[in-house]
C-alpha angles and dihedrals in degrees: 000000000000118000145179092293103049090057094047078048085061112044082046084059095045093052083044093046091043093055093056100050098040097111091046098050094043093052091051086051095049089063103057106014138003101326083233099107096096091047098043099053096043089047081052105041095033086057085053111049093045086049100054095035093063090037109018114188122250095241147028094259096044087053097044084047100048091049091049078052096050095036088052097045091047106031121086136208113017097317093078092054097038095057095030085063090044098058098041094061099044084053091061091062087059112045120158089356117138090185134027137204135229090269094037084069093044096054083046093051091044089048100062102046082051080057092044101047093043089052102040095039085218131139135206104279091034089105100243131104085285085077077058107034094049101060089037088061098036083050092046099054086043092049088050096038084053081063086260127166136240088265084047105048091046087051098051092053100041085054089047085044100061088044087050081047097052100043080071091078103077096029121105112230118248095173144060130353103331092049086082082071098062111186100358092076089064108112096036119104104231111246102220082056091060101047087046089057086043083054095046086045087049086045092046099053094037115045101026 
């Protein structure tokens, strides 16, 4: 089962893991939208982790609440309302749970791209973190279905994420900012893909 700890585990690791690919994020994101990507997720995660850690919420959903809140109110361009809404509605699977199941974490998972792909309008092959959160999901209720377990299922979707990541590269991008750029965005790996693969590989080695 996974508990309380193991989700403030994991928003410790993805302040930890933000921090140390903010060059590289921002740099991917130089190159098809504000150069801001790297910037924006440490100033939210690193908030958030700060904030739950000195007052740390009595239940999964009220943890998961209180970071979409923080992530909404610190990080900037479409990054802060994307995961906030993730978050927010993955919280709502969980209300008032102090530990979770194997597929508990696949219908919040399910949940917040849900969240993610409601809020941004936006489809696999658009060039955005859908091309990375779809398959995820898709990996992780087959996983489950396959009888596997909560390390499984992580792992299948961190593995279908990176595919989804990669497929970014020769897409041209039809939505947000680098889709001004048409064609020429084309060769470049998105960079919301890549921090939604960072957040699957926090959410692999820490809750599993």
């Amino acid at each position: 089962m996974i508990r309380c700890e193991e989700i403030m585990a994991w928003v410790r690791e993805l302040d930890l893991v933000y921090q140390s690919n903010k060059a590289s994020l921002t740099e991917l994101d130089a190159a098809i939208g504000d150069a801001d990507h790297g910037i924006n997720m440490v100033r939210g995660f690193s908030a958030a982790a700060k904030e739950l850690s000195e007052q740390t919420p009595p239940d999964i959903g009220a943890i998961l609440k209180a970071l979409a809140m923080i992530l909404m109110k610190k990080v900037g361009g479409a990054s802060g309302p994307l995961y906030g809404t993730f978050f927010l509605k993955a919280s709502m699977t969980c209300n008032g749970r102090t530990s979770i199941g194997a597929e508990d974490l696949v219908v919040l998972f399910e949940a917040g791209v849900a969240g993610i792909r409601q809020r941004g309008k936006a489809k696999e092959g658009d060039k955005t973190m859908i091309d990375a959160w779809e398959p995820a999901v898709r990996a992780m209720r087959e996983a489950f279905s396959g009888g596997g377990d909560v390390s499984e299922i992580l792992r299948a979707a961190v593995s279908a994420g990176e595919s989804g990541r990669d497929a970014t590269i020769s897409l041209a991008a039809r939505k947000g900012r680098a889709s001004y750029l048409g064609e020429r965005s084309r060769g470049h790996q998105d960079p919301g893909a890549t921090s939604a693969v960072l957040m699957l590989k926090a959410a692999r080695d820490t809750l599993a």
